[in-house]
C-alpha positions as CSV (number, residue, x, y, z in Angstrom):
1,X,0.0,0.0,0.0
2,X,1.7,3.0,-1.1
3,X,0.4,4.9,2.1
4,X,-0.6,4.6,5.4
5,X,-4.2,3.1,5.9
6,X,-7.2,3.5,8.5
7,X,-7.8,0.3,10.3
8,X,-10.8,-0.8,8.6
9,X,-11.1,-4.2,10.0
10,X,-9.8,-3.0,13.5
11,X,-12.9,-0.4,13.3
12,X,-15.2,-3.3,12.5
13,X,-14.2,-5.5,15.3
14,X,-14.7,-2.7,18.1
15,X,-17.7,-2.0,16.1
16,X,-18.8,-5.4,16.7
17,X,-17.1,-6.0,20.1
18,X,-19.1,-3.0,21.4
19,X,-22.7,-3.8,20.2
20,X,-22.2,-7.4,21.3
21,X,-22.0,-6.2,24.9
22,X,-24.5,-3.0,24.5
23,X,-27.0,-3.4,27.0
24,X,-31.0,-3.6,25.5
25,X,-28.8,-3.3,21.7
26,X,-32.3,-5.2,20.5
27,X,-34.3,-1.8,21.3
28,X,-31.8,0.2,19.1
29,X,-33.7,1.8,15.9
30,X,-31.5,4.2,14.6
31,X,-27.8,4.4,13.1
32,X,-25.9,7.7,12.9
33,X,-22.2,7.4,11.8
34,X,-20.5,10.3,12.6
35,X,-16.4,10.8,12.1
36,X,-13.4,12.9,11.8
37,X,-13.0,14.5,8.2
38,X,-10.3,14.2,5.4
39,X,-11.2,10.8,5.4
40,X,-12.2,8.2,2.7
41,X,-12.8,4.4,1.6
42,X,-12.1,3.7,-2.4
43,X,-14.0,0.6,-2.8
44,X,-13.9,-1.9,-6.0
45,X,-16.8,-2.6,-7.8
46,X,-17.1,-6.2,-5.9
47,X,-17.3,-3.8,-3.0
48,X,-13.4,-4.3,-1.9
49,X,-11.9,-2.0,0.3
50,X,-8.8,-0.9,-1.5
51,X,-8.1,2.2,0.3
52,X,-8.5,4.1,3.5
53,X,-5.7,6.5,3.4
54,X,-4.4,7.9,7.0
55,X,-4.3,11.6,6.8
56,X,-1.3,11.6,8.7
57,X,0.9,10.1,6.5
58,X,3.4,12.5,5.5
59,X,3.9,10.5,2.5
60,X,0.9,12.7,0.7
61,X,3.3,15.5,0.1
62,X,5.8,14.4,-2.0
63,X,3.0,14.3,-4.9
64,X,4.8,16.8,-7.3
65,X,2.7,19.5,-8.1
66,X,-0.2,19.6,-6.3
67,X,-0.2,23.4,-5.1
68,X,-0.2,24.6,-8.3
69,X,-3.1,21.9,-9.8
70,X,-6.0,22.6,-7.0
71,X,-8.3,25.3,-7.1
72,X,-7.9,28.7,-5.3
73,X,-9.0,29.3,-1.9
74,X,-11.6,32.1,-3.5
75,X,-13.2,28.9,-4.8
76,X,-13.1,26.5,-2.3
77,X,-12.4,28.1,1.1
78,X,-10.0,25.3,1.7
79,X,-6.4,26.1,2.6
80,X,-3.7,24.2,1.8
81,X,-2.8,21.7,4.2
82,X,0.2,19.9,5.3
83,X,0.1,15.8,5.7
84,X,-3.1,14.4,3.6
85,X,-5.1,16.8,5.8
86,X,-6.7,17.6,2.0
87,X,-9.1,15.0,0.9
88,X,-7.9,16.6,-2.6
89,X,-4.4,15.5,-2.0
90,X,-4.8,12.4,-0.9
91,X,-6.0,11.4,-4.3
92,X,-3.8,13.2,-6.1
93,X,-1.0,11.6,-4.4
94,X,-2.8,8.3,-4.8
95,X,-3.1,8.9,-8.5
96,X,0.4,9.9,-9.3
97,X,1.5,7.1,-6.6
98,X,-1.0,3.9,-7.4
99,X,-2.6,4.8,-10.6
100,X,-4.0,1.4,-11.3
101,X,-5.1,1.7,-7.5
102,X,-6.9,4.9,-8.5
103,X,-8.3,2.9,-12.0
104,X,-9.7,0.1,-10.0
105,X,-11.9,2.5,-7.8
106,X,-15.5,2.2,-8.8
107,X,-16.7,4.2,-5.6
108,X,-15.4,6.7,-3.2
109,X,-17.0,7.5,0.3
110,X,-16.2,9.5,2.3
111,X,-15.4,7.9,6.1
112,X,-19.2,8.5,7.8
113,X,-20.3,6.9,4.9
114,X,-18.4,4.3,4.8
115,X,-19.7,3.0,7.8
116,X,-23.2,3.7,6.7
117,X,-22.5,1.9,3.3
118,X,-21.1,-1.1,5.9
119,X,-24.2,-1.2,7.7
120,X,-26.4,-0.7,5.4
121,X,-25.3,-1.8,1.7
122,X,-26.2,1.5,0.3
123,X,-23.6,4.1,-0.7
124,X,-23.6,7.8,-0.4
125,X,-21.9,11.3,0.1
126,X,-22.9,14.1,2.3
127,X,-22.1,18.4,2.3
128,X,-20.7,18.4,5.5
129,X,-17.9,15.5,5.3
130,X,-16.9,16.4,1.6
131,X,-17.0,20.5,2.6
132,X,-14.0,19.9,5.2
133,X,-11.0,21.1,4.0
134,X,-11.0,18.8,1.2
135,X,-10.5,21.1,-2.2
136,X,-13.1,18.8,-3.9
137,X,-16.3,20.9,-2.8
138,X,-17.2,24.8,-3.8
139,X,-19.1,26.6,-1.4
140,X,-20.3,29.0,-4.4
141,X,-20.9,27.3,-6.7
142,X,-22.9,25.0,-4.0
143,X,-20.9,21.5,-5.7
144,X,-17.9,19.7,-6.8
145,X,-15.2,22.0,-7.3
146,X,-13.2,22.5,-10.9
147,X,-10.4,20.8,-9.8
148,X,-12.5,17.2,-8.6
149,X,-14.3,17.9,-12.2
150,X,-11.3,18.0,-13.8
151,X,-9.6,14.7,-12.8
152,X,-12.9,13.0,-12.7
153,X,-13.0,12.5,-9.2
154,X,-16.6,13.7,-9.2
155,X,-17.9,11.1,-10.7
156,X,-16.3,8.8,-8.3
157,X,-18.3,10.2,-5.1
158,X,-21.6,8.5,-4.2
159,X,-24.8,10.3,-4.7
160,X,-25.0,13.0,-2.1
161,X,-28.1,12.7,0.5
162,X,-28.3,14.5,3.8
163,X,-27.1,13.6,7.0
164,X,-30.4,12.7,8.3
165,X,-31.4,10.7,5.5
166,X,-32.5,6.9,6.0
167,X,-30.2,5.1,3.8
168,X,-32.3,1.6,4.4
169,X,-31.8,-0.9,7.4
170,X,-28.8,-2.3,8.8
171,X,-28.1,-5.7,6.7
172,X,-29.6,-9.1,7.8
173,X,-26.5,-11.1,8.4
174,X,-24.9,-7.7,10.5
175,X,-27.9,-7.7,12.4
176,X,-28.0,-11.3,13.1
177,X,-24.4,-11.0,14.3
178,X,-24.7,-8.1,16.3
179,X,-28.4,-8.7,18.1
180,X,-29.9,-5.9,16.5
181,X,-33.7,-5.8,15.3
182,X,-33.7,-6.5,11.9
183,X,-35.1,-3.2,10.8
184,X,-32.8,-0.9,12.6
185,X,-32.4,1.8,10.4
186,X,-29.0,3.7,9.0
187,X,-29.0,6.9,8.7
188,X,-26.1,9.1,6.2
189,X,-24.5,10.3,9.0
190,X,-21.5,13.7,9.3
191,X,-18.3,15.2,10.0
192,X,-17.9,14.7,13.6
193,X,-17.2,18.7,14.7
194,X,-20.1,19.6,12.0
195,X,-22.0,17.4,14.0
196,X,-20.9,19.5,17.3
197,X,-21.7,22.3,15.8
198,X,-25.1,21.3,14.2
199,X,-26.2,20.1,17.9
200,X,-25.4,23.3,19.5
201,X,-25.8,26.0,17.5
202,X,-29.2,26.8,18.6
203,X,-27.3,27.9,22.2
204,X,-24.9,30.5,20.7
205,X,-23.7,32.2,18.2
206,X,-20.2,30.5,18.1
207,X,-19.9,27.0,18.9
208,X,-16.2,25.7,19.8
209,X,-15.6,22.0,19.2
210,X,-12.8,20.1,20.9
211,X,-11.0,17.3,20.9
212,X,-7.8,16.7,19.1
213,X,-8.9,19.7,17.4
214,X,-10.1,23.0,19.2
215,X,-12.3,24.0,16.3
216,X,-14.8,27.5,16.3
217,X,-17.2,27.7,13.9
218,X,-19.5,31.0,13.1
219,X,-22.3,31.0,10.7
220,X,-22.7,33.9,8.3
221,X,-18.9,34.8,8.3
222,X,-18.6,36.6,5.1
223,X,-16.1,33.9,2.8
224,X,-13.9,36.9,1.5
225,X,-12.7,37.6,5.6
226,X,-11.3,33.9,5.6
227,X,-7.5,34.1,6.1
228,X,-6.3,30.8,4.4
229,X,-2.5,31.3,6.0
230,X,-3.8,31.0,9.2
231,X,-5.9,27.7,8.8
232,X,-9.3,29.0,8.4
233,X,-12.1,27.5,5.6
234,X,-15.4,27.0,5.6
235,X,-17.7,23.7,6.9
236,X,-21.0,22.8,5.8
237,X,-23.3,22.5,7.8
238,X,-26.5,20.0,6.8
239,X,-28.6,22.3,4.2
240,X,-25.0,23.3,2.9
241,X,-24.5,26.7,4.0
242,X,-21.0,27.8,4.9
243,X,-19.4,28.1,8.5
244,X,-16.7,30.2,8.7
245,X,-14.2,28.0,10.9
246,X,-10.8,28.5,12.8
247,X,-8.8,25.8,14.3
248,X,-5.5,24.4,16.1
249,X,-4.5,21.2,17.2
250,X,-5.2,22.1,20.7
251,X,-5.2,18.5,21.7
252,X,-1.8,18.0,21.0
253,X,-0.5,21.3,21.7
254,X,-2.0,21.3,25.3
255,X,-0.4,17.8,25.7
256,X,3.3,18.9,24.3
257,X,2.8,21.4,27.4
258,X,1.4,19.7,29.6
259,X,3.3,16.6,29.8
260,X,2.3,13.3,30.1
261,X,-0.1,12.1,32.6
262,X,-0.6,15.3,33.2
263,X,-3.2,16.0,36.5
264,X,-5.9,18.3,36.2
265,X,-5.1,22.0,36.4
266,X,-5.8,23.7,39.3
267,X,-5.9,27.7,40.4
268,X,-2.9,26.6,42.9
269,X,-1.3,25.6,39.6
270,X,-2.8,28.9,37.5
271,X,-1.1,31.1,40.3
272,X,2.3,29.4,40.0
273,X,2.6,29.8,36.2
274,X,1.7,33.8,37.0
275,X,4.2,34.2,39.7
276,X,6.9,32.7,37.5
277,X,5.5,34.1,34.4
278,X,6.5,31.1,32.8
279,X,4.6,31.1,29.3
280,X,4.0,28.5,26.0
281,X,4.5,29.9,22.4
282,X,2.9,28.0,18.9
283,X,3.4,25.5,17.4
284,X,4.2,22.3,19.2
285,X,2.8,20.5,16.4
286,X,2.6,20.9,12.7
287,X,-1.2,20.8,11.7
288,X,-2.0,23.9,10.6
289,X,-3.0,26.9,13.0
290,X,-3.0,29.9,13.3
291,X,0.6,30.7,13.8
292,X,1.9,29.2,10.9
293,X,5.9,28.7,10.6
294,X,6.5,29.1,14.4
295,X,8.2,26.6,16.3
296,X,7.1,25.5,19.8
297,X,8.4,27.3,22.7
298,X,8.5,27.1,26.6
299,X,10.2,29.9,28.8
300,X,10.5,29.8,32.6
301,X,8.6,26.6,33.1
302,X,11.0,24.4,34.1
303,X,9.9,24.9,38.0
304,X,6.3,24.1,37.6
305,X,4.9,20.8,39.0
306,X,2.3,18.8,37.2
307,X,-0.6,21.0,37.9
308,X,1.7,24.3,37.2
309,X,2.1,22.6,34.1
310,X,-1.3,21.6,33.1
311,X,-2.1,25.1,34.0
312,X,0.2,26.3,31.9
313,X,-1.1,24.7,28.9
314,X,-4.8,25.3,29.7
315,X,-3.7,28.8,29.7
316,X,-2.1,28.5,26.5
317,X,-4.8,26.5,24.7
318,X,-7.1,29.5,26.3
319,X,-5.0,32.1,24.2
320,X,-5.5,30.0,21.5
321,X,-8.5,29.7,21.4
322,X,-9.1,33.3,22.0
323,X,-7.1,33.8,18.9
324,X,-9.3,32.0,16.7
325,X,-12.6,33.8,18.2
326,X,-10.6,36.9,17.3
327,X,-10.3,35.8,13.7
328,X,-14.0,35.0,13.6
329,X,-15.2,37.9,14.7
330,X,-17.0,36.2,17.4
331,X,-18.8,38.1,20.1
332,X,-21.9,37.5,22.2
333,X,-22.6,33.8,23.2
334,X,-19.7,31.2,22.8
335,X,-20.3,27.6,23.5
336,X,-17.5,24.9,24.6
337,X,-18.1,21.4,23.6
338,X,-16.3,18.5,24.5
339,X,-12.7,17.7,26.7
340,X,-12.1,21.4,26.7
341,X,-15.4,21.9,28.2
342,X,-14.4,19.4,30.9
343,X,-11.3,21.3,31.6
344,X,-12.1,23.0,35.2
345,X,-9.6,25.8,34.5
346,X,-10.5,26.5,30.7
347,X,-13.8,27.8,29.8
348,X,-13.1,30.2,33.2
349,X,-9.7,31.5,31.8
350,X,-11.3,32.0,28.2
351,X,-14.2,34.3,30.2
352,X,-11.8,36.2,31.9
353,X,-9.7,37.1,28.6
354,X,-13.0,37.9,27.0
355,X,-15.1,39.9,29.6
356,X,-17.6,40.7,27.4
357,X,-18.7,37.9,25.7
358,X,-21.0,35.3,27.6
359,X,-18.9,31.5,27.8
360,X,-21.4,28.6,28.0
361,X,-20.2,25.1,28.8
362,X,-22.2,22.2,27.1
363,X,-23.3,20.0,30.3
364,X,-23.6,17.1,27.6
365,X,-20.1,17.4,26.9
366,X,-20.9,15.8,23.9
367,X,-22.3,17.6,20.9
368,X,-21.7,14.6,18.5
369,X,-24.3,12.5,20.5
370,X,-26.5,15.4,20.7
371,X,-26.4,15.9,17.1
372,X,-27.1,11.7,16.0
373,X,-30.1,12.0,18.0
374,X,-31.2,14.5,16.6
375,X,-30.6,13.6,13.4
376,X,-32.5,10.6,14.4
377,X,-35.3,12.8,15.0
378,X,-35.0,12.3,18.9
379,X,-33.9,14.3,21.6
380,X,-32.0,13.7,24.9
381,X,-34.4,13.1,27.6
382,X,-31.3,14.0,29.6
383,X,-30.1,17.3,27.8
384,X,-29.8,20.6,30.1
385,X,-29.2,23.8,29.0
386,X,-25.4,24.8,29.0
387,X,-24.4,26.7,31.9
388,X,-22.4,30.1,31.9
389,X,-18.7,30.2,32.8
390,X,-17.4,32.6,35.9
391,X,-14.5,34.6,35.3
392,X,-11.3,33.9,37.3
393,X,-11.5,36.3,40.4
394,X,-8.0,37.4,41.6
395,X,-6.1,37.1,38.5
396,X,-5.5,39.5,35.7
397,X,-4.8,37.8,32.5
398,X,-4.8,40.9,30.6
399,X,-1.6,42.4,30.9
400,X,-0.4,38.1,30.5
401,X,-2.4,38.3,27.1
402,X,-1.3,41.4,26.0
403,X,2.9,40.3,26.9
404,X,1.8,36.7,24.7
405,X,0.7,38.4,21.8
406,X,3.3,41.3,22.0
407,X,5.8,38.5,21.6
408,X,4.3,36.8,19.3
409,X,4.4,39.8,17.2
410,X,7.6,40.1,17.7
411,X,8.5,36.6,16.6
C-alpha cells in the first residue's frame, strides 16, 4: 500500500465488540455514523476495500505538483494543508503514486459513509464531510469544485443525501451477528465537529468543538474575511451553507505542554505559572494553525509541577482559542463542547480574557451524540441547558495576554 491506511477491520471488530456487549442493543432503531474529516474508503466494484488512506501520513506530500493543480482558496475556502489533511491530496497523491489503484476505484465515500454503506449496503456522500478542507467541494458554486471535475473525481463520489437521511436498514447477516432488530435503520451520518456544531448551534452564536482539534465555527462569516494562512475555511453544515471556521491542534499542543499524565489543572497551579510568568508559544505540532511557521516554545517553566504545568497549557490553549474567536469575529454567546469543556480551569480563563462575551459550557459534553439524536429525530431526555462560565477572580490575564501576543508579534 503505497500509504498509510485506516484500520478498517480494527474499526469493525470494536464495532462489533461493542454492540455485542451494549445493553438492550435489540431496542436500538437508529444508526448515525459520525467521524473525523479528510477521510475516505475507495472501494472496487465487488465492494473491496482498496483504500482508507491515514491523513497523517506524511507521505501525501511528495506528490509533485499539487499546489499549483487545485483550485484557489476564492473557490473553495480550503487552505492548503500539510500531511493528507486535504481529501484533494490524498487522491492526487494516490493517482500519481498507485494509478492502477486509483483505475480500479468504482466508488469513493467519504469515512461516515463508509460506515453507513457497511451497515447498510447503500452508498452515499454528504455536504458536511466532503466540505471539510478537502478542495473537492465549492461553497459557491454550491458542488464539486473545478479541480475534482477536472480529474474526474466527481464522478467517483456516491450520490450526495443528507445527513439525516435513511439510507435503508442495517443488513440481515450484521444484524444477526450483532443482536440488532432486523429493521434498525441507518442513517447518512457527518463530519464529527459539524455534528458538534449542528447540535449546538441553537445555544450561541459560536460553537467551539474540541478534541484533538479546538475547532470555532460561526455562521454567516462573510467567505472573502477567511484568512487561508492562518488555517481557516469553511464547513458545511447539513442544508449546505458555509461556516466560517478556525482551528489548532489544541489536543496536541496542550499535551506537548502539559506533559504526560498530566493532572488536572488547578488555580494553585494557574497562580504558580503567573508568579513565575512562565509562558507556551505555537506551534508544538505541525497541523495547521494559526501561527503558521512558528516553532514551539517554553520559557521559565521548568519549575512548575504537574498541575503548574497543566495550567500552563490550559492557559495556553485558552489564548489559542481566544485567537481564533478573534479571527472569527466572534462576540456575544460562545459555547464549549467537548474535553475542553471538561477542563475545570478553561472555559473560566477564556471568560476572563473575553469579559464581554457570555462562555457557555455544554453540560452534555458531547455535541456529537447530541447531534445523531437529533438527526434521528429524537432528543436527549437527559439534555440541560449549558451553563455560563465565571470569570477567574484574583487574577489579571490581561496584561499576560497582551505580553503573549506582543511576543508573538515580535516573533
Amino acid at each position: 500500500m503505497p500509504c498509510a491506511q485506516l484500520d478498517v477491520a480494527g474499526t469493525g471488530a470494536w464495532l462489533h465488540a461493542a454492540l455485542r456487549a451494549a445493553p438492550r442493543r435489540g431496542e436500538i432503531e437508529d444508526f448515525v455514523p459520525i467521524a473525523h474529516g479528510a477521510a475516505m474508503a475507495l472501494l472496487a466494484a465487488d465492494g473491496t476495500v482498496l483504500a482508507a488512506p491515514d491523513y497523517e501520513d506524511p507521505v501525501f506530500e511528495t506528490a509533485p505538483g499539487y499546489a499549483a493543480a487545485r483550485d484557489g482558496f476564492a473557490a473553495t475556502c480550503s487552505p492548503l494543508l500539510g500531511l493528507g489533511l486535504n481529501l484533494g491530496r490524498q487522491l492526487f497523491y494516490l493517482a500519481w503514486a498507485a494509478p492502477a489503484l486509483l483505475a480500479r476505484t468504482a466508488i469513493v465515500l467519504p469515512w461516515p459513509q463508509y460506515w453507513a454503506w457497511w451497515l447498510s449496503g447503500v452508498p452515499s456522500s454528504e455536504l458536511s464531510s466532503l466540505g471539510t478542507h478537502t478542495d473537492l467541494w465549492s461553497p459557491g458554486a454550491a458542488g464539486f469544485s473545478g479541480f475534482a471535475a477536472r480529474y474526474g473525481w466527481d464522478r467517483r463520489f456516491a450520490p450526495l443525501r443528507r445527513a439525516d437521511a435513511v439510507l435503508g436498514v442495517v443488513r440481515p447477516e450484521l444484524a444477526d451477528a450483532y443482536g440488532l432488530p432486523r429493521g434498525c435503520r441507518v442513517r447518512c451520518g457527518m463530519h464529527d465537529s459539524s455534528a458538534s456544531f449542528h447540535a449546538l448551534r441553537r445555544f450561541a452564536d459560536t460553537v467551539i468543538a474540541s478534541g484533538t482539534w479546538c475547532i470555532a465555527m460561526r455562521p454567516g462569516v462573510a467567505l472573502a474575511c477567511l484568512q487561508e494562512g492562518r488555517d481557516m475555511l469553511a464547513n458545511m453544515d447539513i442544508a449546505g451553507a458555509p461556516v466560517g471556521v478556525a482551528r489548532v491542534m489544541a489536543g496536541r499542543e496542550y499535551a506537548a505542554v502539559a506533559g504526560p499524565d498530566a493532572p488536572p489543572p488547578d488555580l494553585a497551579g494557574l497562580r504558580a505559572v503567573l508568579a513565575a510568568d512562565a509562558a507556551a508559544y505555537p506551534n508544538f505540532c505541525a497541523a495547521g494553525g494559526p501561527f503558521p511557521g512558528m516553532r514551539g516554545r517554553l520559557e521559565r517553566a521548568a519549575g512548575l509541577d504537574g498541575q503548574g504545568r497543566a495550567a500552563l497549557a490550559t492557559l495556553y490553549v485558552a489564548l489559542l482559542a481566544d485567537e481564533l474567536l478573534n479571527m472569527l469575529g466572534s462576540a456575544g454567546r460562545i459555547l464549549l463542547d467537548g474535553p475542553l469543556a471538561a477542563n475545570p480551569l478553561f472555559a473560566p480563563a477564556l471568560q476572563t480574557l473575553r469579559p464581554a462575551d457570555e462562555i457557555l459550557v455544554a453540560q452534555a459534553r458531547d455535541g456529537m451524540v447530541m447531534a445523531a439524536l437529533a438527526l434521528a429525530g429524537g432528543a436527549s431526555p437527559h439534555e440541560k441547558s449549558p451553563e455560563r462560565a465565571l470569570a477567574l477572580r484574583g487574577f489579571e490575564l490581561a496584561k499576560y495576554a497582551a505580553s503573549w501576543r506582543g511576543y508573538l508579534a515580535g516573533a
